[in-house]
C-alpha positions, 0 to 999 in steps of 0.5 A: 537473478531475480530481485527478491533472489539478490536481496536474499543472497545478501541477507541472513536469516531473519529468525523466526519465532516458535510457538503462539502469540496473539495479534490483538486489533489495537484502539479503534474509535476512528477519528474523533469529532474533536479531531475532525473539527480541529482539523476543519477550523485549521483548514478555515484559517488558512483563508484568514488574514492572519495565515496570510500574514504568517506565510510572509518573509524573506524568499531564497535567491537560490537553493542551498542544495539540489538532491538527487532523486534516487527513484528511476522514473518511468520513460513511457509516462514521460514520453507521454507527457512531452507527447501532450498528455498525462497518462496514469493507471489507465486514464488519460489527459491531454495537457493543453485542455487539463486543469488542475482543480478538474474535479473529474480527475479523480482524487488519486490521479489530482494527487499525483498531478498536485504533487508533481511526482510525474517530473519523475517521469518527465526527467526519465524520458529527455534531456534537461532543456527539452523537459524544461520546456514543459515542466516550467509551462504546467508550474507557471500554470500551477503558480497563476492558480494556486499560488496566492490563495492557500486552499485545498486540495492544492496546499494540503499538508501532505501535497506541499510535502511532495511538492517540495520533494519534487520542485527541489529535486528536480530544480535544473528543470525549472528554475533553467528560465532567464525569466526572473520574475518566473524564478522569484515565484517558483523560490517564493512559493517554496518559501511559503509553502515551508512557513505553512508545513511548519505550522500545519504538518502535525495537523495532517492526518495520521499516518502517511500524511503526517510523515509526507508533512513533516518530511516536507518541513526536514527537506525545506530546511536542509536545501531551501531556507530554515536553518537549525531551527527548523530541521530540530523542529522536522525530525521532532515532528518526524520522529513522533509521525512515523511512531504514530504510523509504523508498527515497530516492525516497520510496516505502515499501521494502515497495513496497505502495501501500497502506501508501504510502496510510498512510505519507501519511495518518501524515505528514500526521498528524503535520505537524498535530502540529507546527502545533499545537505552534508548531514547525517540521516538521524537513526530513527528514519534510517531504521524505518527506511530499513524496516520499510523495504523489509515490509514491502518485500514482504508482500511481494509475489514471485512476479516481484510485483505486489500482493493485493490488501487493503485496496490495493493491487498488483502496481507496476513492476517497474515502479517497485524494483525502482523503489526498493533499488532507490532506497539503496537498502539491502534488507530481506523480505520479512518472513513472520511479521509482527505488527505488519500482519503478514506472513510469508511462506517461501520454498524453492519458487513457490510464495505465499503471502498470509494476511494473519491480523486484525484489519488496520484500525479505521483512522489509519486507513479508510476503505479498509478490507476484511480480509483476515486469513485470506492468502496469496498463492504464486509458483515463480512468475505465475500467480495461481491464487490471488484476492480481488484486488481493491479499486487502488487509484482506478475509477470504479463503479461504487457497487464494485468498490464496496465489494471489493472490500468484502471476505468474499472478495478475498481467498478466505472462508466466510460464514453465513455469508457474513464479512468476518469484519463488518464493512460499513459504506463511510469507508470504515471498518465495524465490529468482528475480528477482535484479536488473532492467534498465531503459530509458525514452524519451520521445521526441516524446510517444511513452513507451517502457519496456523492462525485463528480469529474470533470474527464470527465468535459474536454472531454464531459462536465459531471461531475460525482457524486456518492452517498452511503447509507449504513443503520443502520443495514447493510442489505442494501447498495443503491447508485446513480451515476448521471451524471451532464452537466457542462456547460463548454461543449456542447454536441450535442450527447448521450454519453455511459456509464458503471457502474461496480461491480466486485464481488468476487471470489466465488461469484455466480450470477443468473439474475432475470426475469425481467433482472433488477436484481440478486442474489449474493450467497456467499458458507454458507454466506447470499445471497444479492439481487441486482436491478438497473434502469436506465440501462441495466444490464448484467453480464461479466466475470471479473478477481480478482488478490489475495495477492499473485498476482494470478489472479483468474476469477471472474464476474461482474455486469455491467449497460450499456446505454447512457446518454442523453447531458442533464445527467441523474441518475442510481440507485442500491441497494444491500440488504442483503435476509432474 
């Protein structure tokens, strides 16, 4: 039994909501100037003397507790680090030549080796003395060049969060050593970096990053040194990040699966924290832990492994099933989400994840997509319909990066060529997708989902409107794309249209006679005939980024005219042969 099939035997249903409502784009202006500058005088006084002097005290001889880290690490990648390299999403390091503050390492992969996530992975693939070895030699490298000046990236709020995460977990690794001038530094760093979240979590930016801080500051009171006081003062600044962050839903405003993914892996983290301290979770972050996994299994395919939104892709199947298992949640994947945006088509082995919302506000994430109404097509393990997927963690060509945030990177309809939200090159997101209508009926088995938006109401007075069928049975899965006059625009001339499916890797593709039509073969899967009117239909190349940010080619359908001032509809069905 798969994953997601336990989970659902253990759930009731979610209840799903009848009728129309509107999906409005919330607040943004993106960070202000006043917010930027506050945060970079912050950042500069870090190096004063006076932030010096705050960070000074007492340091524990000991830890009050060690948690237990509930997420199964990755023994491939710890074998690769007592094999003398970090190996992560396709890039590799060799440890003895390696520096932390490398700028070639790239942000994501700096991150992950900042915040000694992959001690995660080191524990997963040897015993404690073996592990020790390494683990205390890459710390001692940290300590000699982090430890003394407070600077970035290495004593950024969210980083120290992690890393209090990570050194307190997995303390038997490295505090084992008889060196105790070793140990005093490892306990006085922790110590510090404390006394810095206390005062530089609410600064961190919203969203992700302000949660990671303030749950740094909860977990250094509960197993390292604070007391009362400053666990009142974490789950107060807790309570207010993960308000600003989450929708009531539970998932992230960003609307990032990947970052959903970390946000569950936090959680998780810092439920252990509170069972190694003897004190209850309070309610607030048990419910967004709860709401979280819920979110994430949302996004899921059949291959349990992510659908690709707002930069990201795929990830690695382990890592998830680790994470959602981790969180000893037993929540069910959200069908008709609310904030979150995404709905979920499910019959028999057939999953369709359906981006109906605005994009994510441009201070919740940046590289944010446009990718309103695009959707996500898999039949059990095999994925037939997918979008391009985002750069993620992987180095790409800046060329690439940009266009992979495009509408037409995404399984959607663009107009005239246009982003249904404009993509600006800072990483921001402009004027276009203002509000989305919505509709859901699931009436004897047979999940209908009808959404609008108003992206291309300003430039060409049309709204676009999408509707899915997915039947009963999962054979067939139908869908319109209607283009609507608004009446707030006249239009003297036909406007162009594409409406695209970017298939698989894998995924073969043969034209029918009457070039209204294909067939899609998956390698010992069903075949899926495809047929559309109200277009011509051609077959493109396309591109497919993996988990590990590999791009690998892949084609595309596409169904190309032009819409008439008065709109107009496209039809298309996939059904699955024999």
């Amino acid at each position: 039994m798969s994953l997601l099939e336990r989970i659902d035997a253990n759930d009731s249903d979610d209840g799903i909501e009848q009728g129309k409502r509107l999906i409005r784009v919330g607040d943004d202006r993106g960070v202000s100037l006043s917010e930027r500058l506050a945060y970079r005088l912050h950042r500069l006084a870090w190096r004063t003397p006076f932030h010096a002097f705050r960070l000074r005290g007492r340091f524990p001889l000991r830890l009050l507790a060690v948690p237990k880290d509930p997420i199964a690490g990755d023994k491939a990648v710890g074998a690769a680090i007592l094999g003398g390299a970090f190996v992560y999403r396709g890039k590799t390091v060799a440890i003895d030549r390696f520096s932390f503050n490398d700028p070639g390492l790239g942000a994501d992969f700096s991150d992950y080796l900042q915040s000694f996530a992959w001690l995660r992975d080191l524990a997963a693939a040897a015993t404690r003395e073996k592990a020790a070895k390494r683990a205390e030699t890459l710390v001692q490298k940290w300590l000699a060049a982090y430890a003394a000046q407070v600077s970035e990236p290495a004593w950024r709020p969210d980083l120290w969060g992690r890393r209090i995460l990570f050194w307190t977990a997995y303390a038997p690794y490295l505090l084992s050593s008889r060196d105790m001038v070793y140990r005093s530094a490892v306990l006085n760093a922790l110590a510090r970096g404390a006394r810095h979240l206390d005062r530089g979590a609410d600064k961190a930016p919203a969203g992700l990053p302000r949660i990671t801080a303030w749950v740094g500051v909860i977990v250094s009171a509960l197993v390292i040194q604070g007391g009362p006081a400053r666990l009142r003062a974490g789950e107060a600044g807790l309570a207010r990040a993960l308000a600003g962050g989450l929708h009531e839903d539970g998932g992230m405003v960003s609307r990032s699966p990947r970052q959903q993914l970390l946000l569950v892996e936090l959680l998780s983290q810092l439920r252990a924290a509170y069972i190694a301290g003897r004190r209850e979770m309070p309610e607030e972050s048990a419910e967004a832990l709860e709401g979280g996994v819920s979110a994430l299994l949302a996004v899921m395919l059949g291959d349990e492994q992510l659908s690709s939104w707002q930069g990201g892709n795929a990830m690695s199947k382990r890592r998830i099933a680790a994470a959602i298992e981790g969180s000893g949640m037993r929540a069910r994947a959200m069908r008709q989400a609310r904030g979150w945006g995404y709905q979920r088509l499910e019959s028999r082995k057939s999953v369709v994840v359906f981006d109906a919302a605005p994009p994510p506000p441009s201070r919740a994430l940046a590289g944010g997509c446009a990718s309103t109404l695009a959707f996500e097509f898999s039949d059990g393990p095999d994925r037939l319909v997918v979008n391009c997927g985002g750069a993620g963690a992987g180095i790409l060509p800046p060329a690439l990066t940009e266009a992979l945030r495009t509408t037409a990177a995404h399984s959607t309809l663009t107009l005239g060529d246009r982003n249904s939200t404009a993509v600006h090159e800072d990483g921001t997101l402009g004027k276009g997708v203002s509000q989305v209508e919505l509709s859901r009926d699931e009436t004897a088995g047979i999940v209908t989902v009808e959404a609008s938006h108003d992206g291309y109401a300003r430039r060409f007075g049309i709204l676009h409107q999408r509707q899915l069928t997915l039947s009963a049975d999962g054979k067939e899965l139908g869908g319109e794309d209607r283009l609507i006059p608004t009446g707030r625009r006249h239009r003297a001339q036909a406007t162009p249209f594409a409406v695209r499916f970017h298939l698989a890797p894998g995924v073969e593709v043969t034209s029918t006679a009457d070039g209204q039509g294909a067939l899609l073969r998956v390698k010992g899967a069903a075949a899926w005939q495809f047929r559309c009117r109200g277009g011509v239909l051609a077959i493109e190349d396309s591109v497919a980024i993996d988990g590990e940010s590999q791009v690998h080619p892949s084609l595309q359908l596409v169904i190309a005219g032009e819409t008439p001032p008065d709109g107009m509809t496209i039809s298309w069905l996939f059904k699955r042969a024999g």
